[in-house]
C-alpha positions as CSV (number, residue, x, y, z in Angstrom):
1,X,9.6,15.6,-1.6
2,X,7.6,16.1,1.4
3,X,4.3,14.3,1.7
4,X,1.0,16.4,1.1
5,X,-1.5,13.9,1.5
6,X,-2.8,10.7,3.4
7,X,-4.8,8.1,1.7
8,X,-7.0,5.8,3.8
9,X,-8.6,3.1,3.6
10,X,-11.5,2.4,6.3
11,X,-12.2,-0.5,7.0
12,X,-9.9,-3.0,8.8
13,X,-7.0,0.5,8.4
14,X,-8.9,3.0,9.7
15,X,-11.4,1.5,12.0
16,X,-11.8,-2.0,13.5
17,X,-13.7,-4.5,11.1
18,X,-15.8,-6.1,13.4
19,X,-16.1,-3.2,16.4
20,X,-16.7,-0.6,14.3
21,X,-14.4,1.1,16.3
22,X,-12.3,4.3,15.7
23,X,-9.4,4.0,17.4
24,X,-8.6,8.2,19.6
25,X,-5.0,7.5,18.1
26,X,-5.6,7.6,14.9
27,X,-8.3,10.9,15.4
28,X,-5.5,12.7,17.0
29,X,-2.7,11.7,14.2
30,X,-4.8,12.7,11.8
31,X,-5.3,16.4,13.6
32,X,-1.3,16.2,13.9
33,X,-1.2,16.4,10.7
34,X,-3.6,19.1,9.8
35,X,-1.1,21.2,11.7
36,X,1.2,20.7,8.4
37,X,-1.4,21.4,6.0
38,X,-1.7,17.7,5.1
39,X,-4.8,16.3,3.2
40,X,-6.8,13.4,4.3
41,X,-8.4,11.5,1.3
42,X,-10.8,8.0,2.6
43,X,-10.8,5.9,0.2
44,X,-13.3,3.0,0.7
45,X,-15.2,0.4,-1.3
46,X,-18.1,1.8,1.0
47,X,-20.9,4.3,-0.2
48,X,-20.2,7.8,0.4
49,X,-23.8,7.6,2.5
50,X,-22.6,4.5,4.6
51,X,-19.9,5.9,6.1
52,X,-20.7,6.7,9.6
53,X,-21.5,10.4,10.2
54,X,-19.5,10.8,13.4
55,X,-16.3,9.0,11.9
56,X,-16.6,11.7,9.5
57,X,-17.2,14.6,12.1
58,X,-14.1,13.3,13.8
59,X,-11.8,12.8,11.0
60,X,-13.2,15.5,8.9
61,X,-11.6,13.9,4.9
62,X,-10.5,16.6,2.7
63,X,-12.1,13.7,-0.3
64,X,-14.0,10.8,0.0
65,X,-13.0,8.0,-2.9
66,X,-15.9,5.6,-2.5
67,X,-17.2,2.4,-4.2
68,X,-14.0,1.2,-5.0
69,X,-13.2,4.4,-6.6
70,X,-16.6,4.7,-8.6
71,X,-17.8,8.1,-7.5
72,X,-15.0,10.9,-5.3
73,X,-16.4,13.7,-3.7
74,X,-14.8,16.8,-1.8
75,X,-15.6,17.5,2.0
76,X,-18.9,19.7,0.9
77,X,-20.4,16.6,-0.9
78,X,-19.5,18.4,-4.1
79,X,-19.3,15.4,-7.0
80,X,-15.7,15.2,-8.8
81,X,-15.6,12.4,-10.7
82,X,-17.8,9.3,-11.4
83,X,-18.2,6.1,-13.2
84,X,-21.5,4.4,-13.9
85,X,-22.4,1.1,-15.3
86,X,-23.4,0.9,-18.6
87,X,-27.1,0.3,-18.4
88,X,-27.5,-2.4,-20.8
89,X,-24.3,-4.5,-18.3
90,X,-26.8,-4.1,-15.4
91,X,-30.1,-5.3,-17.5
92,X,-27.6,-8.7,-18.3
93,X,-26.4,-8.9,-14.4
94,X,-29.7,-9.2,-13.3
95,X,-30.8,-11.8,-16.2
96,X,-27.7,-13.7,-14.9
97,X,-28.2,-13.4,-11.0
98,X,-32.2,-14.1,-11.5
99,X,-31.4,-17.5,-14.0
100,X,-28.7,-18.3,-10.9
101,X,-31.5,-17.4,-7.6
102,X,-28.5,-15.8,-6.2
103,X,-28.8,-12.8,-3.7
104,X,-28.2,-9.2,-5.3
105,X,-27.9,-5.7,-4.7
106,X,-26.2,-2.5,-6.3
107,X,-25.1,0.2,-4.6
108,X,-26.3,3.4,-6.4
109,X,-26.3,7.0,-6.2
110,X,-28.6,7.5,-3.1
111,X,-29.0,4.2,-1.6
112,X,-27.6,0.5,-1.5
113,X,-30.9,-1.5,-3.0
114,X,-31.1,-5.5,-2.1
115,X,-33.1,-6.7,-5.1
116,X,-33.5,-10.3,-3.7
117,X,-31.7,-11.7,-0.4
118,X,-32.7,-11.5,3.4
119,X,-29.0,-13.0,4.0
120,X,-27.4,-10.6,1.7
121,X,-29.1,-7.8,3.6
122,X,-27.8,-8.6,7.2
123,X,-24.1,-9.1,5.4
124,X,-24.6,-5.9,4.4
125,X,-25.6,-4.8,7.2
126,X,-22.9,-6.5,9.1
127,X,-20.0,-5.1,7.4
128,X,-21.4,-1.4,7.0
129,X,-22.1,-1.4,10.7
130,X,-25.6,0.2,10.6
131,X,-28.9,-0.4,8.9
132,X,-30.0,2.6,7.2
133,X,-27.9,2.7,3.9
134,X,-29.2,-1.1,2.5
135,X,-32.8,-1.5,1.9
136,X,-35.1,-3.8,0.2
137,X,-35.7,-3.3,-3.3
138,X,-39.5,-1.2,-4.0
139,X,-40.4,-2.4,-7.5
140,X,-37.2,-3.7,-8.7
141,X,-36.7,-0.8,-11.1
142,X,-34.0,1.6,-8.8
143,X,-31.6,0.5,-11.1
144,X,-33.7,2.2,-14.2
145,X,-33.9,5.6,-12.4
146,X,-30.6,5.8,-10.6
147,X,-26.7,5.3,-11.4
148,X,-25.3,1.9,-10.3
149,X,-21.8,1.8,-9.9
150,X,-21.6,-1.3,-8.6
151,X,-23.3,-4.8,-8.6
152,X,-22.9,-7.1,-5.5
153,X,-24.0,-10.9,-5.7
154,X,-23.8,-13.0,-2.9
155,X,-22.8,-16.8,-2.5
156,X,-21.6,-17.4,-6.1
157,X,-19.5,-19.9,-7.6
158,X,-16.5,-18.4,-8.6
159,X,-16.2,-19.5,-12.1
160,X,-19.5,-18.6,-12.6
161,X,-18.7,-15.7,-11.8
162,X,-15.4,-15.3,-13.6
163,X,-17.8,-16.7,-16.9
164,X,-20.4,-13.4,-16.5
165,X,-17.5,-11.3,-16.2
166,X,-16.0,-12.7,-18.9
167,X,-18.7,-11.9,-21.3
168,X,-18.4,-8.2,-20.5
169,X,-14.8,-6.8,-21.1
170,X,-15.4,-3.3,-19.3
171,X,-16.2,-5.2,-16.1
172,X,-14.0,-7.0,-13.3
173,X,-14.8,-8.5,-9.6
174,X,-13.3,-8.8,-6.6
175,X,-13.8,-10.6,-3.8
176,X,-15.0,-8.9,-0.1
177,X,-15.8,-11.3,1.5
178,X,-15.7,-15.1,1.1
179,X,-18.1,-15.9,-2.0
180,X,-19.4,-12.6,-2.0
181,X,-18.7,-10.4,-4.6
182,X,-18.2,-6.8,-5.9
183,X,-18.8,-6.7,-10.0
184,X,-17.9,-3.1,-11.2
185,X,-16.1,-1.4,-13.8
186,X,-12.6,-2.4,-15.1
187,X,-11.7,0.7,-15.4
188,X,-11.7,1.5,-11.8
189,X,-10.2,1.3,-8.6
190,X,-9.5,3.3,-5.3
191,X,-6.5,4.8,-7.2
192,X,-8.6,6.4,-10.3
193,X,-11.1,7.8,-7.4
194,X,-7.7,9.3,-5.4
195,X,-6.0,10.3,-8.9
196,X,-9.6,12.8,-8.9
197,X,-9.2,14.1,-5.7
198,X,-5.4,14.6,-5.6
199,X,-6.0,16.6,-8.9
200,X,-8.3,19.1,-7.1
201,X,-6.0,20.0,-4.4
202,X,-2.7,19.8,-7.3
203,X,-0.7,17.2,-5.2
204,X,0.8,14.2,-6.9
205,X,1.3,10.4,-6.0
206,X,5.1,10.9,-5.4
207,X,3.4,13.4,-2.2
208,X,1.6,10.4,-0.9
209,X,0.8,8.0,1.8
210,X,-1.4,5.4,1.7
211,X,-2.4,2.6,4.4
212,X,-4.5,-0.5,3.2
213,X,-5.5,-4.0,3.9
214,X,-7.7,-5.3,1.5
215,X,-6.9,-6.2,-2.8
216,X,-9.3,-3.2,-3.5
217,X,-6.6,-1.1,-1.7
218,X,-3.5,-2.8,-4.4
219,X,-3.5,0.5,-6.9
220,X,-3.5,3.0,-4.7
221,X,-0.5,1.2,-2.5
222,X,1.2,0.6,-5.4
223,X,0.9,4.5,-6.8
224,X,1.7,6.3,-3.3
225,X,5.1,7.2,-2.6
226,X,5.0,5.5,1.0
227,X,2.8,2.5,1.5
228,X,1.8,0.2,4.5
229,X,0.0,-2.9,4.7
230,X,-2.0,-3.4,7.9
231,X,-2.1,-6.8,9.4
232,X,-5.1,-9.0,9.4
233,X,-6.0,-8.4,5.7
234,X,-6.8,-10.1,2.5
235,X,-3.4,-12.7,2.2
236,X,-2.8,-11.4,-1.4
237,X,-2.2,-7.9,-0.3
238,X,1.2,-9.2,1.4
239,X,2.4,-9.7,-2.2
240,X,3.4,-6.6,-2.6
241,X,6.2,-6.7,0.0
242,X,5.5,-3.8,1.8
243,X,6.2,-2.7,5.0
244,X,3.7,-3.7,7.6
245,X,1.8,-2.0,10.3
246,X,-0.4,-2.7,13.2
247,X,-4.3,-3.2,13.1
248,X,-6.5,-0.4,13.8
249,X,-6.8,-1.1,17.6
250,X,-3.4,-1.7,18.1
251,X,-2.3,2.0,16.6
252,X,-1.2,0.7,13.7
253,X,-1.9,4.4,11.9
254,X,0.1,6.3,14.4
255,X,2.6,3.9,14.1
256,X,3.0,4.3,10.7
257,X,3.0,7.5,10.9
258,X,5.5,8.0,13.5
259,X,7.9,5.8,11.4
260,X,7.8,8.1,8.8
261,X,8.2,11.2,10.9
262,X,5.3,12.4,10.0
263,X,3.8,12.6,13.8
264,X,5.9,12.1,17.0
265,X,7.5,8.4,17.7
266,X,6.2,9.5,22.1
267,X,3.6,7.5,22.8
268,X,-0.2,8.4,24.2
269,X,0.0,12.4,25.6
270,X,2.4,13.3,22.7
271,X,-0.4,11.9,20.1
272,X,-2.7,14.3,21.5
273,X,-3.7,17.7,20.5
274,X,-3.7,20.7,23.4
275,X,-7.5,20.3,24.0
276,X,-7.3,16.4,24.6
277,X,-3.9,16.7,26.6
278,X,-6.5,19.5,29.2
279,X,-9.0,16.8,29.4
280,X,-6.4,14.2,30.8
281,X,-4.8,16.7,32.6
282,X,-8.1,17.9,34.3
283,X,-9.1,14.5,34.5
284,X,-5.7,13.4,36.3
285,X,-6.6,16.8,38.7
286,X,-10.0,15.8,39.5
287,X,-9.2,12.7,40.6
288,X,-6.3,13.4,42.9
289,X,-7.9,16.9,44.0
290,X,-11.3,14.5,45.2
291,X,-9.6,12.1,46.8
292,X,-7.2,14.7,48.5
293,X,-10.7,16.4,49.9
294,X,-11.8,13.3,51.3
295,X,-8.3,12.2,53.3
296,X,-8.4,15.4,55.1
297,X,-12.4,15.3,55.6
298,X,-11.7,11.8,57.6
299,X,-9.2,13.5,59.4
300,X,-10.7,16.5,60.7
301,X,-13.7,13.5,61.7
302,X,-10.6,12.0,63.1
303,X,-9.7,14.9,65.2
304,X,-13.1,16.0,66.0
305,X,-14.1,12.7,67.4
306,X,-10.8,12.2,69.5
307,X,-9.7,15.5,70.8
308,X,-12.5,17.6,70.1
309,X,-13.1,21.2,67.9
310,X,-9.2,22.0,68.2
311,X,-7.0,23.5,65.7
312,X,-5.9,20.9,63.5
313,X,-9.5,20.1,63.0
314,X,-10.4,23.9,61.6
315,X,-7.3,23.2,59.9
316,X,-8.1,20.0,58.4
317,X,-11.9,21.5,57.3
318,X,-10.4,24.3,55.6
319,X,-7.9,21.9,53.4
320,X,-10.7,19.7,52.8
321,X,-12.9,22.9,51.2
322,X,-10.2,24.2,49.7
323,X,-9.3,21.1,47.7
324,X,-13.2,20.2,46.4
325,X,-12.8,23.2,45.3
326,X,-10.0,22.7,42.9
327,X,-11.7,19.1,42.2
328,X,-14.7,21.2,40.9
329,X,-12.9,23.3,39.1
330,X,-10.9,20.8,37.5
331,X,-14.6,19.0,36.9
332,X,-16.0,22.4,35.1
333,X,-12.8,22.8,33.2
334,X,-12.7,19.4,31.7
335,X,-16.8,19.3,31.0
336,X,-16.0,22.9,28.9
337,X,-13.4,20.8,27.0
């Protein structure tokens, strides 16, 4: 059975963990595949309102699966699925984190609210690459007004945490980052988000791939029909024995990918769609074309300076305009693209 859809992970997959960076490979793989009609889900423990707006402008997800799975939305921003945290779990969390002074936050409907922690905040921060999605906490009531989907605490012991999880049987954690944690639902993960999306555009898991690096990412891997690890992740995601790929700035989603036919195995013009291919093209003609204007402008100087206004010197002028021209044109055409 053919595959139908591409599930992505974003950070350390997608993009570079600590850059930020989206590498063009994997922008022009994923318009490769839109030429076959195949979907691209994200799927992310981020907020759907973290996720950079021009990684979304150039990927342009079909569905976004976000917090872990907790809430999936279509392209539009048109809701299809979510799970909240009981209100009553949250009122005991925050009983918990208070009694501990440890740093908290909870990512909500609208906004990621930091309740207590400067240090939190700039971790935050840190990993979601800009500042406008975590804020400080108003009046310490969001959480009365707004869904939480999930409740983040930073620089806790693990067993305490594994105790407060304990004592709430719907709930589960999982590490991000080292002592800082995601508490959330047990009933979800990235794969309950993707089952959501995948029903809206009737595709199933035997029609999917899906790239990961992280334990969040374990479901969905394990669901997919083809499934890649991408180096430099979490150690217990190599458990799985999957094949490996490359990280995010090394093309490891092209390479992928290409292994599994699904774009071409040629390397950097081949990944490109027509538009890009003009641009290097132009780009390659602009370059050439200039510096071809300038050889025969210091030879027709050359001439004129030696033997006068002969010939080869009108000759050498009119090669020289001819080929700034083409250099020009090569300048407009690639500044259209």
């Amino acid at each position: 059975m053919s595959i139908k859809a591409l599930v992505i992970d974003i950070d350390g997959t997608l993009i570079d963990k600590r850059t930020h960076r989206l590498p063009a490979t994997a922008v022009a793989s994923i318009k490769y595949l839109r030429k076959s009609d195949i979907k691209v889900i994200l799927a992310t423990g981020r907020t759907h309102y973290s996720i950079d707006k021009s990684l979304l402008a150039a990927i342009k997800p079909d569905a976004i699966v976000s917090i872990n799975g907790a809430v999936c939305q279509k392209s539009d921003g048109t809701l299809v699925s979510e799970v909240k945290i009981d209100k009553d779990v949250v009122s005991h969390f925050l009983s918990w984190v208070n009694n501990e002074k440890l740093e908290h936050a909870f990512h909500m409907d609208h906004k990621t609210v930091v309740y207590q922690g400067d240090k939190l905040k700039k971790k935050l921060v840190q990993l979601i690459g800009h500042s406008s999605s975590a804020v400080d906490s108003i009046d310490q009531k969001e959480h009365s007004n707004h869904p939480v989907y999930n409740m983040i605490v930073l620089d806790a012991p693990l067993d305490k945490v594994k105790d407060f999880v304990s004592k709430h049987l719907a709930l589960r954690f999982d590490e991000f980052d080292p002592s800082s944690f995601d508490i959330f639902n047990k009933s979800v993960n990235k794969s309950v988000g993707c089952d959501a999306a995948l029903k809206e555009f009737n595709i199933s898991w035997s029609e999917v791939m899906a790239l990961g690096d992280n334990t969040n990412d374990i479901e969905m891997l394990r669901k997919a029909k083809i499934a890649y690890v991408v180096k430099g992740g979490h150690p217990d995601i190599y458990k799985l024995g999957l094949p490996l790929t490359d990280e995010p700035l090394k093309d490891g989603l092209a390479k992928a990918l290409g292994k599994e036919g699904l774009i071409p195995m040629e390397k950097s013009l081949m990944l490109l769609d027509s538009d890009e291919v003009l641009v290097r093209m132009n780009g390659s003609r602009l370059k050439i074309s200039s510096l071809i204007s300038i050889a025969f402008a210091i030879a027709s100087l050359n001439e004129w300076m030696i033997k006068g206004f002969t010939s080869n010197f009108g000759l050498y002028v009119a090669l020289s305009l001819i080929m700034a021209l083409m250099a020009y044109l090569a300048y407009r055409k690639k500044k259209m693209l």
